[in-house]
MARMIRO-256197 format. One record per residue: x negated, y, z of N, C-alpha, C, O in turn. Coordinates in steps of 0.02 Angstrom, whole numbers. Layout:
MARMIRO-256197
<pt n_u="X" n_v="Y" n_w="Z" ca_u="X" ca_v="Y" ca_w="Z" c_u="X" c_v="Y" c_w="Z" o_u="X" o_v="Y" o_w="Z"/>
...
***
This chain:
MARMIRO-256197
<pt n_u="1051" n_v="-764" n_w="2183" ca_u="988" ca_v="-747" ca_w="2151" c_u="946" c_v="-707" c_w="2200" o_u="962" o_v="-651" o_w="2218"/>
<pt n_u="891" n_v="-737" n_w="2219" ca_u="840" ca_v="-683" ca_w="2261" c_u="811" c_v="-624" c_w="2214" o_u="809" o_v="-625" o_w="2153"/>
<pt n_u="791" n_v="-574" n_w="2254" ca_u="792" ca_v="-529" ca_w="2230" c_u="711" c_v="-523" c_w="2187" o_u="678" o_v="-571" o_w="2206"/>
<pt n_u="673" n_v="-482" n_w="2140" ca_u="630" ca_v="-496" ca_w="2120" c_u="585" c_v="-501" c_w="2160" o_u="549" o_v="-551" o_w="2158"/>
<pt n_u="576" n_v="-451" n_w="2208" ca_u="490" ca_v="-431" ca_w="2252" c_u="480" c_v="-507" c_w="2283" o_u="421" o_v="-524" o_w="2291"/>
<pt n_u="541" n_v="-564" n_w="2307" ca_u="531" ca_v="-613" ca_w="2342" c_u="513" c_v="-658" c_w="2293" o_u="481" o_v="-707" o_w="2314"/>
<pt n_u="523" n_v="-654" n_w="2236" ca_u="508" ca_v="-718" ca_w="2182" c_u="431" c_v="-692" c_w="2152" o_u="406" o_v="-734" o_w="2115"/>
<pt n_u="400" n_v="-644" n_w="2161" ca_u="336" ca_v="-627" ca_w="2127" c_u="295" c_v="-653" c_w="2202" o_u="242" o_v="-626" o_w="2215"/>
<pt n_u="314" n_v="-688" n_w="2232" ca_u="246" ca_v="-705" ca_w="2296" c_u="184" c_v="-660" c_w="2310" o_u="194" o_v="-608" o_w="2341"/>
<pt n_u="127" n_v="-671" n_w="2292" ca_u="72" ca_v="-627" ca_w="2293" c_u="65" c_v="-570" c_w="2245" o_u="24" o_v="-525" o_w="2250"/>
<pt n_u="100" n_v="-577" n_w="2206" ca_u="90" ca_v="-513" ca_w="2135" c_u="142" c_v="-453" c_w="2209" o_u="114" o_v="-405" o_w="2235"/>
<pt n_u="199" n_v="-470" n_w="2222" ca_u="237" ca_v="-413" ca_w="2244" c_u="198" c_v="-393" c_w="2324" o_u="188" o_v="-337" o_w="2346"/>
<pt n_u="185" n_v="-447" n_w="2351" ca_u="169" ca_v="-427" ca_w="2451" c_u="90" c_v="-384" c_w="2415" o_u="59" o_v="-352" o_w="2458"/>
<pt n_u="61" n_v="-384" n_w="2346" ca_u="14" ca_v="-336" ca_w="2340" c_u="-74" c_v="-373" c_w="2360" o_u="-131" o_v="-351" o_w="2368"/>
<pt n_u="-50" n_v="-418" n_w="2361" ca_u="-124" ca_v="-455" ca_w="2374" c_u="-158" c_v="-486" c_w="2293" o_u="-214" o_v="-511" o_w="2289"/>
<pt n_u="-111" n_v="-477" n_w="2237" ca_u="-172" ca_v="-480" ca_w="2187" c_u="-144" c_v="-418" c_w="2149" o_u="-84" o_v="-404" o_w="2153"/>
<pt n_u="-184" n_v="-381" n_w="2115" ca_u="-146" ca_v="-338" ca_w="2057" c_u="-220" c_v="-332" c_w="2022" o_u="-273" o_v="-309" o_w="2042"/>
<pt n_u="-193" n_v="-372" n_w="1944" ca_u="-246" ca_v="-350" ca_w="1901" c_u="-272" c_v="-297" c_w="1856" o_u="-314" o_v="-294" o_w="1810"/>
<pt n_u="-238" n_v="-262" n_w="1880" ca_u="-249" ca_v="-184" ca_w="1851" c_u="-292" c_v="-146" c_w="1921" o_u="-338" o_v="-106" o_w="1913"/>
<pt n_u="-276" n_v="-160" n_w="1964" ca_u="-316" ca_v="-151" ca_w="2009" c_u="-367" c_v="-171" c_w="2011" o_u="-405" o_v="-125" o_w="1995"/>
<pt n_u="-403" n_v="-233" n_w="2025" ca_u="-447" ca_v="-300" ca_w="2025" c_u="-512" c_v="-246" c_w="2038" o_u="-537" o_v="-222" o_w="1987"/>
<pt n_u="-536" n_v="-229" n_w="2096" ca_u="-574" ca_v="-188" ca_w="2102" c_u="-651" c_v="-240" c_w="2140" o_u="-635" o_v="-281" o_w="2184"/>
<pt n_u="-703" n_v="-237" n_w="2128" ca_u="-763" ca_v="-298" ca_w="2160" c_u="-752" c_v="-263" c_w="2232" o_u="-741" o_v="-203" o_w="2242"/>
<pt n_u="-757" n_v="-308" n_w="2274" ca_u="-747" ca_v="-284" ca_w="2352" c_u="-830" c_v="-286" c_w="2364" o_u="-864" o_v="-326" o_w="2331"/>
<pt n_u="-858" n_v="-244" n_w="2411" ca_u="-936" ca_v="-230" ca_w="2429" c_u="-932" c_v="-310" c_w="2486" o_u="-984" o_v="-337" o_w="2506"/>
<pt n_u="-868" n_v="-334" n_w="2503" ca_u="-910" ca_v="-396" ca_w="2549" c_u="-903" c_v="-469" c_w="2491" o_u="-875" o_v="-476" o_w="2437"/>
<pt n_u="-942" n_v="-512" n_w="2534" ca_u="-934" ca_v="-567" ca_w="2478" c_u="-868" c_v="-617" c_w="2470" o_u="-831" o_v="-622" o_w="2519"/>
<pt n_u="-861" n_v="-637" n_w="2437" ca_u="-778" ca_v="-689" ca_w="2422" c_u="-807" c_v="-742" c_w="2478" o_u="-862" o_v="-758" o_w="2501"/>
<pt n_u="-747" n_v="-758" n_w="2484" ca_u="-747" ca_v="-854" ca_w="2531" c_u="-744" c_v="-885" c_w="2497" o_u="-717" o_v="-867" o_w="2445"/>
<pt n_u="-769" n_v="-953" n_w="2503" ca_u="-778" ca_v="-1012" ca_w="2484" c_u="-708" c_v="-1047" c_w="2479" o_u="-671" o_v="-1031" o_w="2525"/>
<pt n_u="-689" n_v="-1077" n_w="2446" ca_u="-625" ca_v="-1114" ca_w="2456" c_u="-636" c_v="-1156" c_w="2470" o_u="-685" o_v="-1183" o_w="2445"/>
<pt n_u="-596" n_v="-1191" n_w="2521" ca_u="-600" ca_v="-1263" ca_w="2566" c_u="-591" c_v="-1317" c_w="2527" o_u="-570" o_v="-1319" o_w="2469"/>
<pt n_u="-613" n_v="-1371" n_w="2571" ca_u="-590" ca_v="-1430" ca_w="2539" c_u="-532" c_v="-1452" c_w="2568" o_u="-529" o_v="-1442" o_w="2628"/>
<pt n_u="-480" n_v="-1481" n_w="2540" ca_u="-424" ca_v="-1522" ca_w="2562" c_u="-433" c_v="-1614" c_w="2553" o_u="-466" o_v="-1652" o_w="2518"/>
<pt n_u="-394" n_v="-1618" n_w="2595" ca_u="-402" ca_v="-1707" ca_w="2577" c_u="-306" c_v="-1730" c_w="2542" o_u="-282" o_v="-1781" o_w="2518"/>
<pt n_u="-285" n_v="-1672" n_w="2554" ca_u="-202" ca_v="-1695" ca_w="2512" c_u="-176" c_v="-1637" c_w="2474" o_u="-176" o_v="-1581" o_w="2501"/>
<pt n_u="-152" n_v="-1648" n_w="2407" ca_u="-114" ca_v="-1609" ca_w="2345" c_u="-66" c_v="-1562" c_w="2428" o_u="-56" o_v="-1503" o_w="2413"/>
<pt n_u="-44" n_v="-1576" n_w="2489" ca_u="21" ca_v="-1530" ca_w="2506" c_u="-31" c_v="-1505" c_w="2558" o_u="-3" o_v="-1483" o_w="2608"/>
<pt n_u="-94" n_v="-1504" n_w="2561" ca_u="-124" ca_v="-1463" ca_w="2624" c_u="-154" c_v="-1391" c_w="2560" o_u="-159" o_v="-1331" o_w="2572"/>
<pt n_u="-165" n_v="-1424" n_w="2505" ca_u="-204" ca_v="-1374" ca_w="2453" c_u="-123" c_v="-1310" c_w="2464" o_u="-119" o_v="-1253" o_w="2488"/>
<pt n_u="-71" n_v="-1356" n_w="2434" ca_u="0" ca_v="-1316" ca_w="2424" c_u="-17" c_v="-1253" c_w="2486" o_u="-38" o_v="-1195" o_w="2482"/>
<pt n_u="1" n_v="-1292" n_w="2535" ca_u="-4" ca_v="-1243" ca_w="2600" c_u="-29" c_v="-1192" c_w="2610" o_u="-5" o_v="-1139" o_w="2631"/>
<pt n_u="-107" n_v="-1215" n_w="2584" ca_u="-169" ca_v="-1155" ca_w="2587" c_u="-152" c_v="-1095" c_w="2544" o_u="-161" o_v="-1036" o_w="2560"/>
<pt n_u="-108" n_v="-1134" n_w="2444" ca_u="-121" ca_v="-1069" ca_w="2424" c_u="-57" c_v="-1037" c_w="2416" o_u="-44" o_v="-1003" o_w="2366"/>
<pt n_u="-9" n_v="-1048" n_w="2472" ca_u="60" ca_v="-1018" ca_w="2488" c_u="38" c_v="-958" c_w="2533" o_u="59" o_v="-900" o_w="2538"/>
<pt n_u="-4" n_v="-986" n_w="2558" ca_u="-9" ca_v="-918" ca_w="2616" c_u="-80" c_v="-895" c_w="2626" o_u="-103" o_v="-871" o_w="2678"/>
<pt n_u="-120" n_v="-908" n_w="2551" ca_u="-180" ca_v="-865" ca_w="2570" c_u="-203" c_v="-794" c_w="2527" o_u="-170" o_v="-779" o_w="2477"/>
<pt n_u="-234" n_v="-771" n_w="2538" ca_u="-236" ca_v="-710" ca_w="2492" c_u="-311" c_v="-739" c_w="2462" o_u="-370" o_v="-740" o_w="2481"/>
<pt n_u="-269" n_v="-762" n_w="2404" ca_u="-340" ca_v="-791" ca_w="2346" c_u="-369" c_v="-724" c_w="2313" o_u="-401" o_v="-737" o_w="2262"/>
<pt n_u="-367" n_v="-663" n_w="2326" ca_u="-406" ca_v="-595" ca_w="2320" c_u="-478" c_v="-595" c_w="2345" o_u="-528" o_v="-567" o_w="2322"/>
<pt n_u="-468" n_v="-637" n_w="2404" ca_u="-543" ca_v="-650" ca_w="2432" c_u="-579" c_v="-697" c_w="2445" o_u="-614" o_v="-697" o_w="2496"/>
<pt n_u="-577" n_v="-760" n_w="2391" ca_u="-583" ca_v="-795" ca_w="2386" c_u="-622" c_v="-816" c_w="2324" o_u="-580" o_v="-826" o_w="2280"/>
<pt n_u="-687" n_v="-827" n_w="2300" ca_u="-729" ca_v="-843" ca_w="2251" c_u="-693" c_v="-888" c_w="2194" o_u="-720" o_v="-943" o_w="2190"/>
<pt n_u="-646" n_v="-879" n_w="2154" ca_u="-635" ca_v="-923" ca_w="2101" c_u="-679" c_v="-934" c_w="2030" o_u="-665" o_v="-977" o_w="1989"/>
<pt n_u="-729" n_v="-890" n_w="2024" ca_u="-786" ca_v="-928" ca_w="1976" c_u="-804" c_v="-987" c_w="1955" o_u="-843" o_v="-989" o_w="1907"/>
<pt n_u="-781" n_v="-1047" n_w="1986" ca_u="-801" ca_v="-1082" ca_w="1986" c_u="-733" c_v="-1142" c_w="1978" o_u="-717" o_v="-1199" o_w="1992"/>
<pt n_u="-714" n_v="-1093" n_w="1953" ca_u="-622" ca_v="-1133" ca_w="1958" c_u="-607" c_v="-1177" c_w="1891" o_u="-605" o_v="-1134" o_w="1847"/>
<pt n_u="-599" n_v="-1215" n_w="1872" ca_u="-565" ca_v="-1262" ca_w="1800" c_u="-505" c_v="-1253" c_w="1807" o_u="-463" o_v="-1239" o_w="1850"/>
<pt n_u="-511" n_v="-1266" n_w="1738" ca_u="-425" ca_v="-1261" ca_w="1724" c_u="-416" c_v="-1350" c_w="1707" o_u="-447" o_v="-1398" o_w="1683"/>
<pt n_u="-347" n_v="-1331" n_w="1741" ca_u="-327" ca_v="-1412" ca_w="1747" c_u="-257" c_v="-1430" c_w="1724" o_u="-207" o_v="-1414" o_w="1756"/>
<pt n_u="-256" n_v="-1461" n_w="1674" ca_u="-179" ca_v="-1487" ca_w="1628" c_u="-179" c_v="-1546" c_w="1647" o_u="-225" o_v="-1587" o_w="1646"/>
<pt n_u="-115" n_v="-1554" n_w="1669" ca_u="-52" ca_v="-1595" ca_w="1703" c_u="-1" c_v="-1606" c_w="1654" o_u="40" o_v="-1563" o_w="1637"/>
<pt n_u="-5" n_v="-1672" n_w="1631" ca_u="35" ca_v="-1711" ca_w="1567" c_u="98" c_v="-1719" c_w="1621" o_u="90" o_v="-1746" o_w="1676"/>
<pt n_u="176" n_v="-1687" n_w="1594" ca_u="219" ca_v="-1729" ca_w="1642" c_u="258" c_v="-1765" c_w="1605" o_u="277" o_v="-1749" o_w="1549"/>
<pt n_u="273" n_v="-1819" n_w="1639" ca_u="319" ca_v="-1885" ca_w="1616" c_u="362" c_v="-1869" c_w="1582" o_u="417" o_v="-1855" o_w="1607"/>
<pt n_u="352" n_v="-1864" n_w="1511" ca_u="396" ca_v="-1866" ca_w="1468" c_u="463" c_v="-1949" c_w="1475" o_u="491" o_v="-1986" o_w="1515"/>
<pt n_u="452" n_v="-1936" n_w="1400" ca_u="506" ca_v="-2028" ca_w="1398" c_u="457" c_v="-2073" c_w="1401" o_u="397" o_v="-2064" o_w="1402"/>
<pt n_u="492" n_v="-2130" n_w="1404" ca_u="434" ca_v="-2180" ca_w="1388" c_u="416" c_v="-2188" c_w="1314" o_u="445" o_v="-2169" o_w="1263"/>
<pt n_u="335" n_v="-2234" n_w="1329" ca_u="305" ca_v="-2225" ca_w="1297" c_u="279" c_v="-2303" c_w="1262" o_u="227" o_v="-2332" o_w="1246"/>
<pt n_u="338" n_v="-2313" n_w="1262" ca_u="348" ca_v="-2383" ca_w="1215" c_u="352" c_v="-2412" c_w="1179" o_u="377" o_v="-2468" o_w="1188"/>
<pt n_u="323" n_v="-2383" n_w="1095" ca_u="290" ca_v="-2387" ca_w="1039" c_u="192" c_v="-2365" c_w="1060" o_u="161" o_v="-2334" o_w="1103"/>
<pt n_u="179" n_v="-2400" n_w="1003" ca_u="105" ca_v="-2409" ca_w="999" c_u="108" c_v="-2421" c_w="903" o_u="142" o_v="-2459" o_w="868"/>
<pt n_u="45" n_v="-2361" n_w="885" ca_u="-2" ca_v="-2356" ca_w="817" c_u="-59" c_v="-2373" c_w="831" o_u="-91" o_v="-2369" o_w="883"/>
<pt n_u="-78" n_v="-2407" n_w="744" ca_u="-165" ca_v="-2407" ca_w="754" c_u="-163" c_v="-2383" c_w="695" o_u="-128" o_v="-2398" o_w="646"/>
<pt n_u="-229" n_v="-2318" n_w="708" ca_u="-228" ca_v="-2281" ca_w="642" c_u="-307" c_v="-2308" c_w="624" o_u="-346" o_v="-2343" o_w="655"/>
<pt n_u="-312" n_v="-2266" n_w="537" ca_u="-383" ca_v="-2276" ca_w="522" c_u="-394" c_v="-2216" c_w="497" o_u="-358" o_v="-2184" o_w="459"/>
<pt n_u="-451" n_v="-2200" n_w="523" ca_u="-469" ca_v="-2130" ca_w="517" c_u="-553" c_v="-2104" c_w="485" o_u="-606" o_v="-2126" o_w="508"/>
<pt n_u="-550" n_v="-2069" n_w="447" ca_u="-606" ca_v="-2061" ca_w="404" c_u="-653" c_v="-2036" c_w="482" o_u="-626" o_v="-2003" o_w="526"/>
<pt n_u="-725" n_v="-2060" n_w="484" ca_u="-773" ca_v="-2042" ca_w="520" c_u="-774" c_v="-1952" c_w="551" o_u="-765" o_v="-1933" o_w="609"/>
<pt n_u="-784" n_v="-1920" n_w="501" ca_u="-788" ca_v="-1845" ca_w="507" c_u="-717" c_v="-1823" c_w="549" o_u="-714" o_v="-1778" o_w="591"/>
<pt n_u="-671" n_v="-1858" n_w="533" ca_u="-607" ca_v="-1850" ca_w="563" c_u="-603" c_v="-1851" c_w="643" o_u="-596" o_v="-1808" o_w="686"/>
<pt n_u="-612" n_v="-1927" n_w="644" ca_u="-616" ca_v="-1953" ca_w="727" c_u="-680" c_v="-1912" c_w="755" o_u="-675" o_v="-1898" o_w="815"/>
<pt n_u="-721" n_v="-1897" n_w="734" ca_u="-785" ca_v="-1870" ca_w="797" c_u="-748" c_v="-1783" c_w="779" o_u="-749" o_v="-1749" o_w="830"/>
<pt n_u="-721" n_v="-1751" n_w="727" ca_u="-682" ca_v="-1711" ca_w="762" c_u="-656" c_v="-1692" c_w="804" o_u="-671" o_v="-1651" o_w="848"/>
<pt n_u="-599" n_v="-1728" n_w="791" ca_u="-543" ca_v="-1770" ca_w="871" c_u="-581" c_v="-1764" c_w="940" o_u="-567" o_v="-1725" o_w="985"/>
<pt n_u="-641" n_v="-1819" n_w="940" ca_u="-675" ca_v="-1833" ca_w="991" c_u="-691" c_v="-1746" c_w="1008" o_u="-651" o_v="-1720" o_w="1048"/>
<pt n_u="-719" n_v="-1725" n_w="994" ca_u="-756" ca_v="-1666" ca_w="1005" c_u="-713" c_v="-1610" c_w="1027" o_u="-730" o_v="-1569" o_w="1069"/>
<pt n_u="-666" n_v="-1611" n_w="1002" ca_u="-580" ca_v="-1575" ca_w="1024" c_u="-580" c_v="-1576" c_w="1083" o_u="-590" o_v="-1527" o_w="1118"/>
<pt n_u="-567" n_v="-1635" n_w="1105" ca_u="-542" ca_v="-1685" ca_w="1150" c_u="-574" c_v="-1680" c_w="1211" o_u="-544" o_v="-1693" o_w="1264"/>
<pt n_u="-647" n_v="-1656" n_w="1208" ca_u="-679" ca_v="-1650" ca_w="1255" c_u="-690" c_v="-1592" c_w="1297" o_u="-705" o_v="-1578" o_w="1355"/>
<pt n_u="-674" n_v="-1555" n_w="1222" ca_u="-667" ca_v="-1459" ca_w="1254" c_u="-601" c_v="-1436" c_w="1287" o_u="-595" o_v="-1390" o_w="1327"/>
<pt n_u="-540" n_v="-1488" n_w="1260" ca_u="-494" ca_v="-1467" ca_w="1292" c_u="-482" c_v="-1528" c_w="1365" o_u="-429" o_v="-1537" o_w="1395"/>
<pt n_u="-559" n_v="-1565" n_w="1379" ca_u="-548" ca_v="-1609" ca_w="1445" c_u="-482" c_v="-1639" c_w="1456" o_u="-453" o_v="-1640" o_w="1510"/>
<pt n_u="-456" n_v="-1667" n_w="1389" ca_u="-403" ca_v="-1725" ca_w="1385" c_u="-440" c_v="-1791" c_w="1374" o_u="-493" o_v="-1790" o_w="1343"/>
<pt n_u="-418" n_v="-1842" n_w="1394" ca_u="-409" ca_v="-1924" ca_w="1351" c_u="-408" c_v="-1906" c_w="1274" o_u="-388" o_v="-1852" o_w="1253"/>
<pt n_u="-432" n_v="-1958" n_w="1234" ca_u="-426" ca_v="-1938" ca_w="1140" c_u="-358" c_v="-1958" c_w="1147" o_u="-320" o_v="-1920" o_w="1117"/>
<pt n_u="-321" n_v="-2019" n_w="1187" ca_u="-280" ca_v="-2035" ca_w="1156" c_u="-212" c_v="-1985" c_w="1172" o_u="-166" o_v="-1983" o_w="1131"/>
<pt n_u="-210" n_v="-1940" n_w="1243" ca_u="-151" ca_v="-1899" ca_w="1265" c_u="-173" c_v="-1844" c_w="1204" o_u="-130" o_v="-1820" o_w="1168"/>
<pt n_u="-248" n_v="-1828" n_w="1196" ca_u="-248" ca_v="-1771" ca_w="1131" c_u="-223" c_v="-1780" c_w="1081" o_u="-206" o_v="-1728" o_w="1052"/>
<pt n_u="-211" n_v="-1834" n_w="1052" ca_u="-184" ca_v="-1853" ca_w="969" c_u="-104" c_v="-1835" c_w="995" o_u="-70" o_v="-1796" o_w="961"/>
<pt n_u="-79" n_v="-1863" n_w="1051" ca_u="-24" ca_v="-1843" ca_w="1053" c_u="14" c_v="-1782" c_w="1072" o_u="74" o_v="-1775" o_w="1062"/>
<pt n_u="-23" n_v="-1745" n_w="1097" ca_u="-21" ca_v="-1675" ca_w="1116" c_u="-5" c_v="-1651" c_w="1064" o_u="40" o_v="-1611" o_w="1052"/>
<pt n_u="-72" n_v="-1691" n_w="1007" ca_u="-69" ca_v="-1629" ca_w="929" c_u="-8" c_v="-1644" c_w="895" o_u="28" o_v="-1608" o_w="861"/>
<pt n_u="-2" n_v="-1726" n_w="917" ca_u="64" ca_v="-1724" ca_w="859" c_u="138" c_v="-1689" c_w="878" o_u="168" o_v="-1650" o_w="842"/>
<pt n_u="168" n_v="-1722" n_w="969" ca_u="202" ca_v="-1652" ca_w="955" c_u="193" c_v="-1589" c_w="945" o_u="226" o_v="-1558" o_w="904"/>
<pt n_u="137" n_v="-1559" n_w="989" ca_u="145" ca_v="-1479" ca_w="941" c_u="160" c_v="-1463" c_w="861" o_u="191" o_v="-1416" o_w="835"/>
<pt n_u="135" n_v="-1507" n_w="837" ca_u="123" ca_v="-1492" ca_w="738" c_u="226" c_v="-1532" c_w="757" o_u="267" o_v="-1487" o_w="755"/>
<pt n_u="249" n_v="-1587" n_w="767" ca_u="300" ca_v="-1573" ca_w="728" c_u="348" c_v="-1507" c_w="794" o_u="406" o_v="-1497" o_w="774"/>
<pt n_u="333" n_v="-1473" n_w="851" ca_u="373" ca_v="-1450" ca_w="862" c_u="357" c_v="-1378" c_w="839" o_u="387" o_v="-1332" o_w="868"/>
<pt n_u="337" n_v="-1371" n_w="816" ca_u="290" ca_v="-1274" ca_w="772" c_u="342" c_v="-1270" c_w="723" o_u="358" o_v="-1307" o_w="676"/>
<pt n_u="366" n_v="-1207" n_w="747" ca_u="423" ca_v="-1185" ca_w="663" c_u="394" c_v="-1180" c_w="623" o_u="332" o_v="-1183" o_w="629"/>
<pt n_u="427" n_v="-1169" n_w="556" ca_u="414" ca_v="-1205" ca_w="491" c_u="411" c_v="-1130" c_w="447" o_u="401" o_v="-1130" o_w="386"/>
***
């Protein structure tokens, strides 16, 4: 088992602490562009994102490969219902159709 300070990465070497989080008088950097998912990795293994402008950052959900998905429903759904959905769907920047399923496991995995 490594020890903790090595498993907290940037929280322990002291380059973010949000109790700290103090505005620095110079301005943040821009974050680069990458052209591959393992050059981004690289960058934010070893950069101190403290000085670095994240304002402008999304949040981004990553569906992972459950089982397969080898049944198919067609539902019918009262109007007010579906542009619900739709409208859900858009705030939480999913597909309608990964959102319906999102909702349904959560609702049956929520204790009772």
């Amino acid at each position: 088992m490594q020890p903790r300070a090595q498993t907290l990465g940037s929280f322990a070497a002291g380059r973010f602490s949000p109790e700290g989080a103090k505005e620095n008088s110079m301005p943040k950097k821009k974050i680069p562009t990458f052209k591959t998912d393992c050059a981004a990795a690289v960058f934010v293994g070893k950069a101190d994102l403290s000085q670095y402008d994240l304002s402008g950052a999304k949040l981004v959900r990553f569906e992972i490969k459950r089982k397969n998905k080898d049944k198919s429903i067609n539902l019918r759904l009262p109007e007010e219902l579906y542009d619900a959905v739709r409208k859900r769907r858009a705030r939480a920047g999913l597909p309608y159709q990964r959102f319906i399923r999102l909702t349904l496991e959560q609702a049956l995995n929520a204790p009772k």
